[in-house]
C-alpha positions as CSV (number, residue, x, y, z in Angstrom):
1,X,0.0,0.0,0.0
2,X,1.0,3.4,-0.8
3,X,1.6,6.1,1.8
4,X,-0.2,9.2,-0.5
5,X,2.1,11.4,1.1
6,X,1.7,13.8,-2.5
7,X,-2.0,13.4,-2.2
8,X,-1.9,14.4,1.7
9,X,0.1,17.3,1.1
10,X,-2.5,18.6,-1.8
11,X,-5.7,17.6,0.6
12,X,-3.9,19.6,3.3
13,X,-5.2,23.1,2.7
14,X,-9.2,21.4,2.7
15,X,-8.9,20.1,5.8
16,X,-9.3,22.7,8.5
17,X,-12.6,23.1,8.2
18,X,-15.0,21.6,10.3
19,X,-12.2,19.7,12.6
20,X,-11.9,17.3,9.2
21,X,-8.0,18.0,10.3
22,X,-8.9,16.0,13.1
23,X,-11.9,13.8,11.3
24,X,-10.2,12.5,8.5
25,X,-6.8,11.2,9.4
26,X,-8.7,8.9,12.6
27,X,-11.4,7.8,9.8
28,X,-8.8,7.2,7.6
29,X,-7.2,4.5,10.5
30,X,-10.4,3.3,10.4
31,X,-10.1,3.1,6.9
32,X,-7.1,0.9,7.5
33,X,-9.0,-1.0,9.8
34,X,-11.3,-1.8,7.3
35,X,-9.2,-3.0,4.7
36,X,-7.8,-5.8,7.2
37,X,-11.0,-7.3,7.1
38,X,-11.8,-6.7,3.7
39,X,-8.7,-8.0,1.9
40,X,-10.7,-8.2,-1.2
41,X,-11.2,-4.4,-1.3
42,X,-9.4,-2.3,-3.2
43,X,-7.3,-0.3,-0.9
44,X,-5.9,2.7,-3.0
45,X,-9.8,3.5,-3.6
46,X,-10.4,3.1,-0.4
47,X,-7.7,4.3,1.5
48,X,-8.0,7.7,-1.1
49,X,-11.7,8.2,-1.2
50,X,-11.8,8.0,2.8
51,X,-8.7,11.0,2.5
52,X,-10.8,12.9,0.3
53,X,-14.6,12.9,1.2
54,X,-14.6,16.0,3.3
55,X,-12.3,18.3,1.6
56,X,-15.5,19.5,0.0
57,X,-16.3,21.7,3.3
58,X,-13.3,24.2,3.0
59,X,-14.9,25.5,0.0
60,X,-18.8,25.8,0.5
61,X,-20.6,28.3,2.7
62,X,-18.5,28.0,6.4
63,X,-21.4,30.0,8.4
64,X,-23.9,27.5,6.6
65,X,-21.9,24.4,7.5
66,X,-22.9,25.0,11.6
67,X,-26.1,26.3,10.5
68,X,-27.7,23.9,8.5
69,X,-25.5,21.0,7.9
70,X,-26.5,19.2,11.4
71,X,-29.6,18.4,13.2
72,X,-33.3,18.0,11.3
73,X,-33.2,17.9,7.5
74,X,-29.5,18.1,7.3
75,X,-28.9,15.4,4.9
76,X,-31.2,17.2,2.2
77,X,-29.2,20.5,3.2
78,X,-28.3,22.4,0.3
79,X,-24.5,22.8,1.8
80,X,-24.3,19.1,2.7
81,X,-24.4,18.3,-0.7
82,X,-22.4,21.4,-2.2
83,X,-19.9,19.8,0.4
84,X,-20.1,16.7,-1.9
85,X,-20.0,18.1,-5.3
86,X,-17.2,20.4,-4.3
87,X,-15.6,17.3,-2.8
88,X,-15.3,15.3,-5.9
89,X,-14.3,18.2,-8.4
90,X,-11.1,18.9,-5.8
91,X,-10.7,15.1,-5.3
92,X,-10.3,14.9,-9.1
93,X,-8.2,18.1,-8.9
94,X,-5.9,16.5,-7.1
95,X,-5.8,12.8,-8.3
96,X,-5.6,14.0,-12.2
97,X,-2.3,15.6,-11.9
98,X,-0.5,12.8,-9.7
99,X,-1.0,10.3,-12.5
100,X,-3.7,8.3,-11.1
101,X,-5.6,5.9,-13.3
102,X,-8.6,7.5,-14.7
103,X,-11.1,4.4,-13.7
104,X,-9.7,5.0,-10.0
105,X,-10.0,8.6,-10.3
106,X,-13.8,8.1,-11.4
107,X,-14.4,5.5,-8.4
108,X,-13.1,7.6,-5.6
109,X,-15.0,10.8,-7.4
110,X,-18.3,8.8,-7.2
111,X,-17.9,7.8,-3.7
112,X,-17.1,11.7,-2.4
113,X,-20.2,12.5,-4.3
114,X,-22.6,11.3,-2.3
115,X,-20.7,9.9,0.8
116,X,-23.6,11.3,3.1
117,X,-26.0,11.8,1.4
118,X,-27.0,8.2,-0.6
119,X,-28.3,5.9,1.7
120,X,-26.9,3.2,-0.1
121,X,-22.9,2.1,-1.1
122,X,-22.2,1.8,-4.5
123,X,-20.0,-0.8,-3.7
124,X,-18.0,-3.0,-1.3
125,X,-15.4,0.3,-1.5
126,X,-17.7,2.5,-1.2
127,X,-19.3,0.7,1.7
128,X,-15.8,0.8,3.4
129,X,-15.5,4.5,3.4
130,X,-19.1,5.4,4.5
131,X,-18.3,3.1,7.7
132,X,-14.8,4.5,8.4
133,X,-16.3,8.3,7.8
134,X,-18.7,7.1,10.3
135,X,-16.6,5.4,12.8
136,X,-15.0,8.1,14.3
137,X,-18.1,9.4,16.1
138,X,-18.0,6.7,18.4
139,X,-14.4,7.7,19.7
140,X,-14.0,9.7,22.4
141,X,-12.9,12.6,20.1
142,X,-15.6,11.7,17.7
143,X,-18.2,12.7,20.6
144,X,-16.2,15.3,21.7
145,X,-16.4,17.2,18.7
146,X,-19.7,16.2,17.6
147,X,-21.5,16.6,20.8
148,X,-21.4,20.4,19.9
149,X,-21.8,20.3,16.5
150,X,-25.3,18.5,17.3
151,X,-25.6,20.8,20.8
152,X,-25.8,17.6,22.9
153,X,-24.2,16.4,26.2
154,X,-21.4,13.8,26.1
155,X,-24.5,11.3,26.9
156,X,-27.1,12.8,24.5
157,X,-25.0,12.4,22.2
158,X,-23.8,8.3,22.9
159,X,-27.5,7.8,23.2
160,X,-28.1,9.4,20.1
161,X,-25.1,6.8,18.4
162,X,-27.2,3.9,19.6
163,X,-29.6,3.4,16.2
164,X,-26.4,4.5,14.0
165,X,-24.8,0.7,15.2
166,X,-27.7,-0.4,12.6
167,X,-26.7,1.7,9.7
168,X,-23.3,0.8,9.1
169,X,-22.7,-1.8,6.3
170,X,-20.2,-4.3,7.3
171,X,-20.2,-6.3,10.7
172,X,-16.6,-5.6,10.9
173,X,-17.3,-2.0,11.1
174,X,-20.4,-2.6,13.4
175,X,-18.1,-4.7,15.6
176,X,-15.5,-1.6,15.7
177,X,-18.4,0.9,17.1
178,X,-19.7,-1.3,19.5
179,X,-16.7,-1.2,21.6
180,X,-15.4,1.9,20.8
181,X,-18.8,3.6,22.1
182,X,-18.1,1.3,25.4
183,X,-14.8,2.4,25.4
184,X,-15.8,6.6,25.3
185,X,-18.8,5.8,27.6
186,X,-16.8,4.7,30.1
187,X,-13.7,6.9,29.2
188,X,-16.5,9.9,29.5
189,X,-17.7,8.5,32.7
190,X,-21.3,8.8,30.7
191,X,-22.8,6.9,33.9
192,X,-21.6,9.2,36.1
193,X,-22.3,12.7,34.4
């Protein structure tokens, strides 16, 4: 497996906003993760598409992103999907130029577009990368972060991850959540507070 150091030095600018300096290198561990028990996957899609999903934010409305992009409707939001959009014409941005194969280029662009969005995974990679973007919320940083994004309390906001076990796609990344959310709840002392 490659390291993409060329491709994390181009996504480095896009990844201030919204903590995704923070989100994206733990989701792409996950990523990692992933791949262990996916052998079968192919791990420069996923590995890339997972580095490059949320780039889209640095470049779409940043007062809009806190405004509309969590809570009740946010998944129709019009700056969830801009987020998207922009995400896969900067993924191909950078790609292109670093001699990637046109068919990867293509794969890891349809997976950005549509990451959060499409309710279903185009493929086996693209189920990969939904999971390990969603992984990270059951971390302790994961709630830390996103227990304010979704104005929620440390334990609102493990109760609210409950359901989300359901929604991932692979049992390996189901099995992952599970005891990372035991892990934060207890590491929160969620019982206790």
């Amino acid at each position: 497996m490659r390291d993409y150091a060329e491709v994390w030095a181009a996504a480095r600018p896009y990844m201030r906003a919204r903590k995704n300096d923070v989100h994206i290198p733990l989701s792409y561990g996950y990523a990692e993760r992933l791949l262990e028990a996916h052998p079968q996957a192919d791990a420069d899609v996923v590995l890339l598409g997972i580095l490059l999903h949320d780039i889209g934010w640095a470049v779409v409305d940043q007062e809009a992103i806190y405004r509309d992009a969590f809570g009740p409707g946010m998944m129709e939001s019009a700056v969830r999907i801009a987020h998207e959009k922009e995400g896969a014409r900067l993924a191909r941005a950078i790609l292109e130029p670093l001699g990637y194969t046109p068919a990867l280029v293509d794969e890891v662009a349809a997976i950005v577009d549509g990451h959060d969005t499409r309710a279903h995974a185009l493929s086996h990679n693209d189920a990969l990368v939904k999971d390990a973007d969603r992984l990270w919320r059951f971390s302790v940083t994961g709630v830390s972060i996103a227990c304010d994004w979704y104005a929620m309390t440390p334990r609102e906001y493990t109760e609210h991850l409950v359901p989300q076990l359901e929604r991932l796609f692979t049992p390996a990344a189901a099995e992952i959540a599970r005891a990372d959310l035991e892990a934060t709840r207890a590491a929160l002392r969620i019982e206790d507070l």
